[in-house]
N, CA, C and O atoms as a GROMACS GRO file, in nm:
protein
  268
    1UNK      N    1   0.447   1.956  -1.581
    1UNK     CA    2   0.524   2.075  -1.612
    1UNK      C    3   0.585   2.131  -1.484
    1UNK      O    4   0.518   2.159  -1.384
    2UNK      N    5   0.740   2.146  -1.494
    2UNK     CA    6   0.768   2.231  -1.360
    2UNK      C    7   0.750   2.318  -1.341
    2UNK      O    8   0.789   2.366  -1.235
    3UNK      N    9   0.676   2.398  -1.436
    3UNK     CA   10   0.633   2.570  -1.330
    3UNK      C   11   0.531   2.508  -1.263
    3UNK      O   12   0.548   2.518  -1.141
    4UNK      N   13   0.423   2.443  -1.296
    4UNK     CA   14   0.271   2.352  -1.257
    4UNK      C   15   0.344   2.332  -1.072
    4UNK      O   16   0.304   2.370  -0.963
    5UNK      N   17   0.427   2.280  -1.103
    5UNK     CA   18   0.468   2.185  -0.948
    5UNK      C   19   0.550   2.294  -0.864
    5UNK      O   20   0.535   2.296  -0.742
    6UNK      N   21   0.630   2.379  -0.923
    6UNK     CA   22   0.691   2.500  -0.834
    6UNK      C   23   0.573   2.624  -0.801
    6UNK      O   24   0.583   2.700  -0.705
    7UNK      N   25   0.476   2.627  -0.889
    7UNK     CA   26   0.349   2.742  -0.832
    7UNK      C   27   0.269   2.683  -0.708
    7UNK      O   28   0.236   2.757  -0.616
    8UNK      N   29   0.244   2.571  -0.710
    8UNK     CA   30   0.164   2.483  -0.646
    8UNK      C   31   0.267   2.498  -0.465
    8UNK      O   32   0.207   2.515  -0.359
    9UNK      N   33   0.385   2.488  -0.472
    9UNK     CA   34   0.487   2.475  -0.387
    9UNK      C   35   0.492   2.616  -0.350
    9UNK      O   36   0.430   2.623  -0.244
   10UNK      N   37   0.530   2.719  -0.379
   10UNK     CA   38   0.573   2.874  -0.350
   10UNK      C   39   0.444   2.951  -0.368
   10UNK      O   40   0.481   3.067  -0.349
   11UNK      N   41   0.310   2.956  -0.396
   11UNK     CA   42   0.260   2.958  -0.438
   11UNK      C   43   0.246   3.151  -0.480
   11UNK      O   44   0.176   3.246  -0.446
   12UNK      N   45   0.384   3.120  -0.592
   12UNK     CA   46   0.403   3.250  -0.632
   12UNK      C   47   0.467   3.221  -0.793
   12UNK      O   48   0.558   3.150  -0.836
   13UNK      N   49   0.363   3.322  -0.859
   13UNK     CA   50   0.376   3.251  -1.019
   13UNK      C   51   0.551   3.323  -1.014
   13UNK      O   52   0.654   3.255  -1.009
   14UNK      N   53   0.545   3.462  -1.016
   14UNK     CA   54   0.703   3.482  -1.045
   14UNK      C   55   0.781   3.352  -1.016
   14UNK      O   56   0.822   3.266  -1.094
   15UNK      N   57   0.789   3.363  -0.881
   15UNK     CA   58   0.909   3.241  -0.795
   15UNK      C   59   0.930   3.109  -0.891
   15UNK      O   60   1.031   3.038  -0.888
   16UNK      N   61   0.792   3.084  -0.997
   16UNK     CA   62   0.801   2.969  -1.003
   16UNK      C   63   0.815   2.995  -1.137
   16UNK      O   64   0.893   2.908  -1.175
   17UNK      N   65   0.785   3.067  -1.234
   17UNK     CA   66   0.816   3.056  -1.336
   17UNK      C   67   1.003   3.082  -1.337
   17UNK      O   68   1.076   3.030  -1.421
   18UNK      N   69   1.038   3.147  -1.258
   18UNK     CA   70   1.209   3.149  -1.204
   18UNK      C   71   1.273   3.089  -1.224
   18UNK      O   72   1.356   3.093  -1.314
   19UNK      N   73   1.247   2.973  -1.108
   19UNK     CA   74   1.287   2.887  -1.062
   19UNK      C   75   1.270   2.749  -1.166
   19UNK      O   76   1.320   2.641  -1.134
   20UNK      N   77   1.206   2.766  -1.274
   20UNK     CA   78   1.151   2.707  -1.381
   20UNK      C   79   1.271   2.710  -1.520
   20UNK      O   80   1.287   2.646  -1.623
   21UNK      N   81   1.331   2.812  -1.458
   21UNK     CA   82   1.403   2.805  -1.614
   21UNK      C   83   1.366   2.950  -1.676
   21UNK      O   84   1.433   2.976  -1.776
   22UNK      N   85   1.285   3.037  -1.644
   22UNK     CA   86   1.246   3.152  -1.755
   22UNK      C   87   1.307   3.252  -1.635
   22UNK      O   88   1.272   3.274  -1.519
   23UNK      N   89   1.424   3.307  -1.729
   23UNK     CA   90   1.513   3.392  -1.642
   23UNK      C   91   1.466   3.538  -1.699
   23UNK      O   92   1.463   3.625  -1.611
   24UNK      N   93   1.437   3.572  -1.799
   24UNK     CA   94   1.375   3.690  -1.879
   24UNK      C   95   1.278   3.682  -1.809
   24UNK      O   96   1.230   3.570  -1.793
   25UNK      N   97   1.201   3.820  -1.730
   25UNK     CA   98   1.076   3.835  -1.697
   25UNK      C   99   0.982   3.759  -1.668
   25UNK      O  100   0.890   3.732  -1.746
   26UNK      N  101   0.997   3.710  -1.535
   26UNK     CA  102   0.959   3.578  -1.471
   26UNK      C  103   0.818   3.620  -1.465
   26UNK      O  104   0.735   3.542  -1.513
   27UNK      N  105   0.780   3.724  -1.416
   27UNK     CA  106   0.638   3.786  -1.372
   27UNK      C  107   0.543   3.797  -1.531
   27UNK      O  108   0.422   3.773  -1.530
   28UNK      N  109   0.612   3.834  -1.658
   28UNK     CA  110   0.576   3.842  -1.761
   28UNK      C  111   0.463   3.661  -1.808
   28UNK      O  112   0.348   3.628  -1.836
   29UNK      N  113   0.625   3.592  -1.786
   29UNK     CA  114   0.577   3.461  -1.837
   29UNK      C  115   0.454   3.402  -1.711
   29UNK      O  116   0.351   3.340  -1.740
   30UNK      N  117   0.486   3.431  -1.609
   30UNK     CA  118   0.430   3.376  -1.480
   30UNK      C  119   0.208   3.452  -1.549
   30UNK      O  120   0.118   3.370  -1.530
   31UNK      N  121   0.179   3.549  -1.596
   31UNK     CA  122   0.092   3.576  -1.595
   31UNK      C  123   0.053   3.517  -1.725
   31UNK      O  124  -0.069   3.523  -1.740
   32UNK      N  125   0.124   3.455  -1.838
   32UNK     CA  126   0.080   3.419  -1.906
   32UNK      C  127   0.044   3.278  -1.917
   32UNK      O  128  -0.043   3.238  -1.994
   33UNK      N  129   0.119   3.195  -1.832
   33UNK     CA  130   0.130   3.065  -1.784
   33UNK      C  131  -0.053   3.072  -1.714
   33UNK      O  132  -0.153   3.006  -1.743
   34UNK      N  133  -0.032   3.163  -1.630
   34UNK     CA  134  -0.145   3.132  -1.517
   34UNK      C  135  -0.278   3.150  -1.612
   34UNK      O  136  -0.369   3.070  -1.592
   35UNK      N  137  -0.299   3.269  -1.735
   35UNK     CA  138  -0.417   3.246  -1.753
   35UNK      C  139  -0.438   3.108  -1.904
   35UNK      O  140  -0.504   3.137  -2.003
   36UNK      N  141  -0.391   3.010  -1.892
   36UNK     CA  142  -0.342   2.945  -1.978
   36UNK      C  143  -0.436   2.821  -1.930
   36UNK      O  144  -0.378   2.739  -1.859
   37UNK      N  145  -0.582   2.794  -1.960
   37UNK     CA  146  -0.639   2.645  -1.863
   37UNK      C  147  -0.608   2.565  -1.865
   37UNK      O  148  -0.625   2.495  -1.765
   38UNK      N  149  -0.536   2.513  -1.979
   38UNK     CA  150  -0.459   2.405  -1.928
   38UNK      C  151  -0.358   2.358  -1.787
   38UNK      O  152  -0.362   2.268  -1.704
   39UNK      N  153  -0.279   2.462  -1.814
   39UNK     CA  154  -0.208   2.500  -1.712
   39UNK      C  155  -0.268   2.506  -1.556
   39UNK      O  156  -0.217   2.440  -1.465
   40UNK      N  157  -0.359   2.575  -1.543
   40UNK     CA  158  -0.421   2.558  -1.432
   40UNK      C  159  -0.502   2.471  -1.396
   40UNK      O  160  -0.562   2.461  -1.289
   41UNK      N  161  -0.504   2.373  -1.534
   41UNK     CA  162  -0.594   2.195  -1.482
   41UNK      C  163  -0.469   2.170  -1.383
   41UNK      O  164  -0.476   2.140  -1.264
   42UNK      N  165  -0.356   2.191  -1.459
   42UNK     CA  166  -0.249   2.075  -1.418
   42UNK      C  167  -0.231   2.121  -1.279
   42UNK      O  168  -0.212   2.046  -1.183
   43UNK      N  169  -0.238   2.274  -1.273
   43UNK     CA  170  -0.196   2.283  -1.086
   43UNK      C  171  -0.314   2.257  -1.004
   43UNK      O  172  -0.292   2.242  -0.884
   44UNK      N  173  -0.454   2.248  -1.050
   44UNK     CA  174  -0.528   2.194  -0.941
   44UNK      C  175  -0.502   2.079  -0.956
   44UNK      O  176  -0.497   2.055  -0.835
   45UNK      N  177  -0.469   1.930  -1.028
   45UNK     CA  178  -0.423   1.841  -1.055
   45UNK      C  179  -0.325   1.858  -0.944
   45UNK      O  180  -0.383   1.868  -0.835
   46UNK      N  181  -0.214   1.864  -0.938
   46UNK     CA  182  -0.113   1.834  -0.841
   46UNK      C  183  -0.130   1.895  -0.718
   46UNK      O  184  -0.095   1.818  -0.629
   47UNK      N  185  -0.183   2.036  -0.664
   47UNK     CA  186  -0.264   2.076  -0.584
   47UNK      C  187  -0.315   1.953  -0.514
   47UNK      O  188  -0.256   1.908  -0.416
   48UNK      N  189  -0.424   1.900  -0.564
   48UNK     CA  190  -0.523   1.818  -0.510
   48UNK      C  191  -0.452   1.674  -0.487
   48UNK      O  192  -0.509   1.600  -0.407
   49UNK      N  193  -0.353   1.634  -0.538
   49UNK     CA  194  -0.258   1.512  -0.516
   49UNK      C  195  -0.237   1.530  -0.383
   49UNK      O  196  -0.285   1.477  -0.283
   50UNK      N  197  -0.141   1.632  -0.405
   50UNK     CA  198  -0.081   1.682  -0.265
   50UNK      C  199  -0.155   1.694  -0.112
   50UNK      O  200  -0.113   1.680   0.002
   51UNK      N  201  -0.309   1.731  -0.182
   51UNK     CA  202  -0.365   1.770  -0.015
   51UNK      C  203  -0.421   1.603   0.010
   51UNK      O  204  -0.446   1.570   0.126
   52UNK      N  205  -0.435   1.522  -0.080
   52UNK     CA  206  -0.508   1.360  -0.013
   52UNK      C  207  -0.343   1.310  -0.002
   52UNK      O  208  -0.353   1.194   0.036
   53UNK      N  209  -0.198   1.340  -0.017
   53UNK     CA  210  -0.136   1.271   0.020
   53UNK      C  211  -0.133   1.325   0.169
   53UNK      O  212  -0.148   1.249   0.265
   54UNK      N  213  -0.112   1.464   0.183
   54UNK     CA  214  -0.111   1.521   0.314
   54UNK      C  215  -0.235   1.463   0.434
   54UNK      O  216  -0.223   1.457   0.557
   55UNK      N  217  -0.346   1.428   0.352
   55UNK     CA  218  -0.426   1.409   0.419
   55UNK      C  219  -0.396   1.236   0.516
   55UNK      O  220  -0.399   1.216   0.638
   56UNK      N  221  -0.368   1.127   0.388
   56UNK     CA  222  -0.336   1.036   0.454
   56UNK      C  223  -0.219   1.042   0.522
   56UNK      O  224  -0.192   0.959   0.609
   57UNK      N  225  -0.152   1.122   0.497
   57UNK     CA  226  -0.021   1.143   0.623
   57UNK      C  227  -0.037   1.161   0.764
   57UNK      O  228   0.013   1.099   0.858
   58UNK      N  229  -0.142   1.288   0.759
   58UNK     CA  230  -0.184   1.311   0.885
   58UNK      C  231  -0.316   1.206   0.945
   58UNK      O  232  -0.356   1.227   1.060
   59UNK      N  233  -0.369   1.112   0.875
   59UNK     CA  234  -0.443   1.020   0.904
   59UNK      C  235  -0.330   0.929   1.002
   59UNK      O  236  -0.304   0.941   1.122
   60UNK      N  237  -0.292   0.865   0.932
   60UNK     CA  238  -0.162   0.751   0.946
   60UNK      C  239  -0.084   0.805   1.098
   60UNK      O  240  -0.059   0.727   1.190
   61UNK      N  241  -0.058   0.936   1.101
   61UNK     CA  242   0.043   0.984   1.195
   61UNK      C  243  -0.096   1.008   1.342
   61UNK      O  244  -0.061   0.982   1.457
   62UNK      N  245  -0.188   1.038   1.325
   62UNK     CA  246  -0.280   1.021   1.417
   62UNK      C  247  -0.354   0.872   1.482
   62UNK      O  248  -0.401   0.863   1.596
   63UNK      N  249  -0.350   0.754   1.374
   63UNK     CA  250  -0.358   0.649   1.439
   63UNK      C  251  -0.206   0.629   1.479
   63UNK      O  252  -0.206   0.533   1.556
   64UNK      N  253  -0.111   0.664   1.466
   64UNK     CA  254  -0.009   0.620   1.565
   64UNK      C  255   0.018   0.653   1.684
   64UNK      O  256   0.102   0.601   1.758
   65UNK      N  257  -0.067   0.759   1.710
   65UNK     CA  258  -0.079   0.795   1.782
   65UNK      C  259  -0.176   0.747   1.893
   65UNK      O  260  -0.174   0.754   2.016
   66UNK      N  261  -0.232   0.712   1.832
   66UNK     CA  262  -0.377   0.653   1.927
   66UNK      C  263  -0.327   0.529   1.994
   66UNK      O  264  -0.335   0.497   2.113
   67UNK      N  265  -0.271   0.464   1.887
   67UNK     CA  266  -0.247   0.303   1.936
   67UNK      C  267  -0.088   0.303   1.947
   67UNK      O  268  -0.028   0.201   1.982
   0.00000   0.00000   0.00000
């Protein structure tokens, strides 16, 4: 879901429900989204993608460093 991947990014429900497509009362939908568990599987879901891709990034960029 793209609010899932724009909250996770801005980490601001307005911004992202916005930026999402819900132009009517972004803050409205943004609080209803957030208490929604599904919804918040999916952003620790991509959340947690994000920090082991970051992680092997900065792995990778530190052995290049070495050697």
């Amino acid at each position: 879901m793209l609010f899932c991947s724009l909250y996770v990014t801005t980490g601001s429900g307005t911004k992202a429900a916005a930026k999402a497509g819900y132009k009517r009362n972004p803050d409205i939908v943004a609080e209803k989204l957030l208490g929604n568990s599904e919804i918040l599987n999916h952003i620790d879901k991509i959340a947690s993608s994000r920090m082991r891709t970051a992680k092997v990034r900065m792995i990778c960029g530190l052995e290049m460093l070495a050697f």
